[in-house]
Structure formats: structure tokens, C-alpha cells
C-alpha positions as CSV (number, residue, x, y, z in Angstrom):
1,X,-30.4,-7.5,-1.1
2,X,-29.9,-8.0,-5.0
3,X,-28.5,-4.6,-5.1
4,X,-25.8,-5.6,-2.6
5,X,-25.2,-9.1,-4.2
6,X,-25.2,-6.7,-7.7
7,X,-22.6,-4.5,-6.0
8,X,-20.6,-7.3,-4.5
9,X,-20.4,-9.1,-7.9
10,X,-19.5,-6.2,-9.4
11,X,-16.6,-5.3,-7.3
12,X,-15.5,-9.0,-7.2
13,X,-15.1,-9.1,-11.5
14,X,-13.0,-5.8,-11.0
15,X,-11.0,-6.8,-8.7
16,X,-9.8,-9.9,-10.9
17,X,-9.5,-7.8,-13.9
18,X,-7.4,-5.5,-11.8
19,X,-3.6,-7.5,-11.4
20,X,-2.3,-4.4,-9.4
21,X,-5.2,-4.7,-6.7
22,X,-4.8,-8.3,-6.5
23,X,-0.8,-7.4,-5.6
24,X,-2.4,-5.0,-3.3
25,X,-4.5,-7.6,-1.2
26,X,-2.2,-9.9,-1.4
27,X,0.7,-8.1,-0.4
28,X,-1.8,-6.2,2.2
29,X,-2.3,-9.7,4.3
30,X,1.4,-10.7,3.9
31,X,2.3,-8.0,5.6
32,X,-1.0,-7.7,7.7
33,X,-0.2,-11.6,8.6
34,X,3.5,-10.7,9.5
35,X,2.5,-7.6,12.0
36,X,0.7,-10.4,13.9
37,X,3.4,-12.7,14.1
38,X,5.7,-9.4,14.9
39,X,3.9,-8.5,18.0
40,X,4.0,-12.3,19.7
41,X,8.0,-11.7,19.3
42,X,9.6,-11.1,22.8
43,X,12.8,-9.3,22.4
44,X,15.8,-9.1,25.1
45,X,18.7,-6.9,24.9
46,X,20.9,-10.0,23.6
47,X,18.5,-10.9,21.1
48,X,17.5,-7.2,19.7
49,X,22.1,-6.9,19.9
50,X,22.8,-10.1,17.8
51,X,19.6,-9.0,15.2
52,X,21.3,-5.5,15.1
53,X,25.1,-7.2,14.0
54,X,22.8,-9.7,11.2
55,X,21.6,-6.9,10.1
56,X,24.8,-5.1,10.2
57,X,26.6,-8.0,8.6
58,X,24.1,-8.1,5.7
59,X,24.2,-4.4,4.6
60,X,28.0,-4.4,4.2
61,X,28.1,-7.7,2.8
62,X,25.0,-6.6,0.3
63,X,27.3,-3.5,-0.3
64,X,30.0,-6.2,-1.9
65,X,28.3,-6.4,-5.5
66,X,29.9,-9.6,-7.4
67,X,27.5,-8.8,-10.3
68,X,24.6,-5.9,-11.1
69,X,21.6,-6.2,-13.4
70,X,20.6,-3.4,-15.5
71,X,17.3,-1.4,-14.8
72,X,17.0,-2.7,-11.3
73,X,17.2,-6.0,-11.8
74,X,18.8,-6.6,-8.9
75,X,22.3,-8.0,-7.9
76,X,24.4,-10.8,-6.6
77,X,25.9,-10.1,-3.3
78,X,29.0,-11.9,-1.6
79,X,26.0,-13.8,0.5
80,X,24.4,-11.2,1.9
81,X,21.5,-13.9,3.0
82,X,24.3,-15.6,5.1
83,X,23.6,-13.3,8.7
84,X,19.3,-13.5,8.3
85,X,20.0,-16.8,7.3
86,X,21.6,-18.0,10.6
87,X,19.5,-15.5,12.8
88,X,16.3,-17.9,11.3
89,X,18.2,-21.4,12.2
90,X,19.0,-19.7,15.3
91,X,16.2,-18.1,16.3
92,X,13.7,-19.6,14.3
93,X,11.4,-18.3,11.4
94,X,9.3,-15.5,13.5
95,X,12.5,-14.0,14.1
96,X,14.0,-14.4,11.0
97,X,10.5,-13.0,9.7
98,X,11.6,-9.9,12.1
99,X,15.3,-9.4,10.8
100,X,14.3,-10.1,7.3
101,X,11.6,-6.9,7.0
102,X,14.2,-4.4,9.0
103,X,16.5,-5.7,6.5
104,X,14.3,-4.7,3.6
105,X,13.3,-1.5,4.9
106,X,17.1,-0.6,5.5
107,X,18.2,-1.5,2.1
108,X,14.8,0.4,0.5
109,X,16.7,3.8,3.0
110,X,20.0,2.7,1.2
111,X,19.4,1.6,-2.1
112,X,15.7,2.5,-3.1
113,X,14.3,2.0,-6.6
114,X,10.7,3.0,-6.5
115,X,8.2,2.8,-9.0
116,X,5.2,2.1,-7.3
117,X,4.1,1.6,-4.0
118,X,3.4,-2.2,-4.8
119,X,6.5,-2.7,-6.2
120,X,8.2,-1.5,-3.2
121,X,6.4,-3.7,-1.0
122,X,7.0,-7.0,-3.2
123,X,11.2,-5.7,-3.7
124,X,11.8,-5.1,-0.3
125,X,9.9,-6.1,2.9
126,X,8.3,-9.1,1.7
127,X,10.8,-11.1,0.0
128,X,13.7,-10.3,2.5
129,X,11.1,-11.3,4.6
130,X,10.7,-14.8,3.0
131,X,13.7,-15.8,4.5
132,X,13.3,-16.4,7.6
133,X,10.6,-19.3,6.5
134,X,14.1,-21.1,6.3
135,X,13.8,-21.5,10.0
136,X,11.5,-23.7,9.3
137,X,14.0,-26.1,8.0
138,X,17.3,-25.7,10.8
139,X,17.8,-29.6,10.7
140,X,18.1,-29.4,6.7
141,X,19.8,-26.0,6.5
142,X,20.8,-26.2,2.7
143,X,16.7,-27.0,1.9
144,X,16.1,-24.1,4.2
145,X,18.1,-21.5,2.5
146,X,16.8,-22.7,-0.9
147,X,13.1,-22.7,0.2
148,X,13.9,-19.2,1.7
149,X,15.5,-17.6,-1.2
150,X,12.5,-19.7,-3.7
151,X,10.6,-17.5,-1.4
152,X,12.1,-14.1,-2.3
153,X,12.5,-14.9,-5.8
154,X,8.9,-15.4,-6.2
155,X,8.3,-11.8,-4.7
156,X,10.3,-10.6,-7.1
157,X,9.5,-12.0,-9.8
158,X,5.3,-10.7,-9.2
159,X,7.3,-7.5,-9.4
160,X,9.6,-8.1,-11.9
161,X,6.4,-9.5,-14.6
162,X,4.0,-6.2,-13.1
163,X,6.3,-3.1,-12.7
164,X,9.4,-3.8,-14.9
165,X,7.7,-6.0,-18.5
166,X,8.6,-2.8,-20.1
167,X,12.6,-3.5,-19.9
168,X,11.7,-6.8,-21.5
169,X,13.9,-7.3,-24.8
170,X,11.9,-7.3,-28.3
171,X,10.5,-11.1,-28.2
172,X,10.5,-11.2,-24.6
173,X,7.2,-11.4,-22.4
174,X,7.9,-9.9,-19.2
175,X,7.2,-13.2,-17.4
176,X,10.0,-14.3,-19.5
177,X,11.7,-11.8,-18.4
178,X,11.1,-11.0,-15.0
179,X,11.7,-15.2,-14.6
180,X,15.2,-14.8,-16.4
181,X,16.3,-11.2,-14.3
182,X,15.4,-13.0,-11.1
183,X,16.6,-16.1,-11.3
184,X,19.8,-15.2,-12.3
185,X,20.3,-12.5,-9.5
186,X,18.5,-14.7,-6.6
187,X,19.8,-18.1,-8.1
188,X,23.4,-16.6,-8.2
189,X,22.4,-15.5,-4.6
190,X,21.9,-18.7,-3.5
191,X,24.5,-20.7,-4.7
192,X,27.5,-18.3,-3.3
193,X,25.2,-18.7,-0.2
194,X,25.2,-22.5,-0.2
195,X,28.7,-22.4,-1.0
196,X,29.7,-20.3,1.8
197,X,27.4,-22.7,4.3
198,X,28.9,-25.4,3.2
199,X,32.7,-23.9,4.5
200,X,30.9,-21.9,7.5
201,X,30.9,-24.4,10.5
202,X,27.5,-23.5,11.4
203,X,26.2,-26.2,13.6
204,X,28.8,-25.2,15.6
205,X,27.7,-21.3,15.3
206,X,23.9,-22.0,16.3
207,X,25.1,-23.9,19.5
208,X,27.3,-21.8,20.8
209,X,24.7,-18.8,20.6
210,X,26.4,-17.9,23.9
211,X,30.1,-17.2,23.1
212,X,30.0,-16.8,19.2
213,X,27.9,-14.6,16.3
């Protein structure tokens, strides 16, 4: 029995003096968590055709760079968030969970900058992912899509300060840095997509799920 409480101990201090393997559990239950949530999702043929055109949508419109940061530090699109953003408020956050991964794993087939498996998992599932939390928040759209993209900036920004500190300027720590990479690109991101809500009628958009989107 001490052995095993020895062993247990053991594994325990390694594991905190290990940040990659805390990523790895962490990111490991996220997704674990999501799969869960995944399977309770009941898709129809309407559904699965209006996630197919968000997703659509948001490739093209993440294909439209408005400005690129250097080593992979990402980019601002011309609101590539809008189309997961309206399938959460529609749909709700499961959904918006749902479109959010396929989105990450499609721009990962398109656009993929891989350093480690880690990195790939905090850069593209899981913060895409993040925003469909912002169905959370349809009757206060604008404090959903901020919460949603706070969301995804924090995933990148664990991968930003873990797998890029070495692109950090001379002076720089690479929270500094991965804090000043990512919140330009995902703060730019957010206010061309506020601004863009703000002209899109989209009240009218999630009622008339029917005959429009």
C-alpha cells in the first residue's frame, strides 16, 4: 500500500512538473467531454444541410485574409466566426460545439501548421470549438460572440505560450507574446464580427430558420 501511495505521489509531482502532459489531460477531457455531448446530438437532413453551408460559409470567408501574423500566428478573417456563430444562436451550443470541431478539423485539412500533436489539438478543434459556448448567450448575442471567441483565444494562447515562446522577440516572455499574437488576431476577429452583427439582421435570421440561412 505505501508502495502504491509512493508510486501515486510520484507520478502526481511529474505530472505538474510536466506543462505538456497537463495540455495533454486537459485537452484529453475537453475533447473526451465534447465526444459525449457529440453523441446526444440528433441530426436531420435539414440540420446536417444548413451545418454543411456554415461550414461552407466559414472556409471561404476564412479564405478572405484582412491581415496575417508571421510564424503562425494566425490571422484576421472578414468574420469567418459569423456562420458557427449563428448555427450556435440557432441551434444552440451542442450544435455549435458540433460545427465548430468540423470546422477545425477542415481548416487543420486546408491550412495545417503542425508542431506537435498538442498544439494541433489546442489551434484547431478546441478553440473553434469554443464557439458554440456562445449559444449559451442567444438573448445577448454580442456577450455571446465575445465569450465564444474569449474562449478560443484562450486555446490559443496555451499554445501560443507552449509551442511558439521561441518566436518571442528579444525581451519578450512567450506569455507576453503568445498574449500579444492572439489577441490581436482573435480581438481583430471579433470586432469585424461584432461589427458585421450589428448590420446582419439576425433576429430576423434565427426565426425564420425555415425560409432563410
Amino acid at each position: 500500500m505505501e508502495n502504491f501511495i509512493s508510486t501515486l505521489k510520484e507520478s502526481y509531482t511529474t505530472l505538474l512538473g510536466n506543462p505538456l502532459s497537463i495540455l495533454t489531460v486537459v485537452g484529453g477531457i475537453l475533447l473526451l467531454l465534447a465526444i459525449i455531448k457529440f453523441k446526444k446530438i440528433k441530426l436531420d437532413a435539414k440540420l446536417m444541410a444548413r451545418i454543411g453551408i456554415a461550414l461552407a460559409l466559414a472556409t471561404i470567408l476564412n479564405m478572405i485574409k484582412i491581415y496575417s501574423l508571421p510564424n503562425g500566428g494566425g490571422s484576421i478573417s472578414l468574420g469567418s466566426m459569423i456562420p458557427l456563430l449563428l448555427i450556435a444562436f440557432m441551434y444552440g451550443p451542442e450544435i455549435g460545439l458540433l460545427t465548430g470541431f468540423l470546422f477545425g478539423i477542415i481548416s487543420l485539412i486546408i491550412n495545417p501548421y503542425i508542431i506537435h500533436p498538442i498544439q494541433v489539438l489546442f489551434d484547431y478543434p478546441l478553440p473553434f470549438m469554443a464557439i458554440g459556448f456562445a449559444g449559451y448567450f442567444k438573448n445577448n448575442m454580442s456577450l455571446g460572440a465575445t465569450i465564444g471567441m474569449t474562449l478560443r483565444f484562450v486555446c490559443h494562447f496555451i499554445s501560443g505560450y507552449a509551442f511558439f515562446g521561441e518566436f518571442a522577440p528579444e525581451g519578450w516572455s512567450p506569455a507576453v507574446y503568445s498574449l500579444a499574437v492572439n489577441g490581436v488576431a482573435v480581438g481583430g476577429e471579433l470586432i469585424i464580427c461584432l461589427i458585421i452583427m450589428s448590420l446582419l439582421p439576425i433576429n430576423r435570421i434565427i426565426k425564420g430558420t425555415d425560409t432563410v440561412f
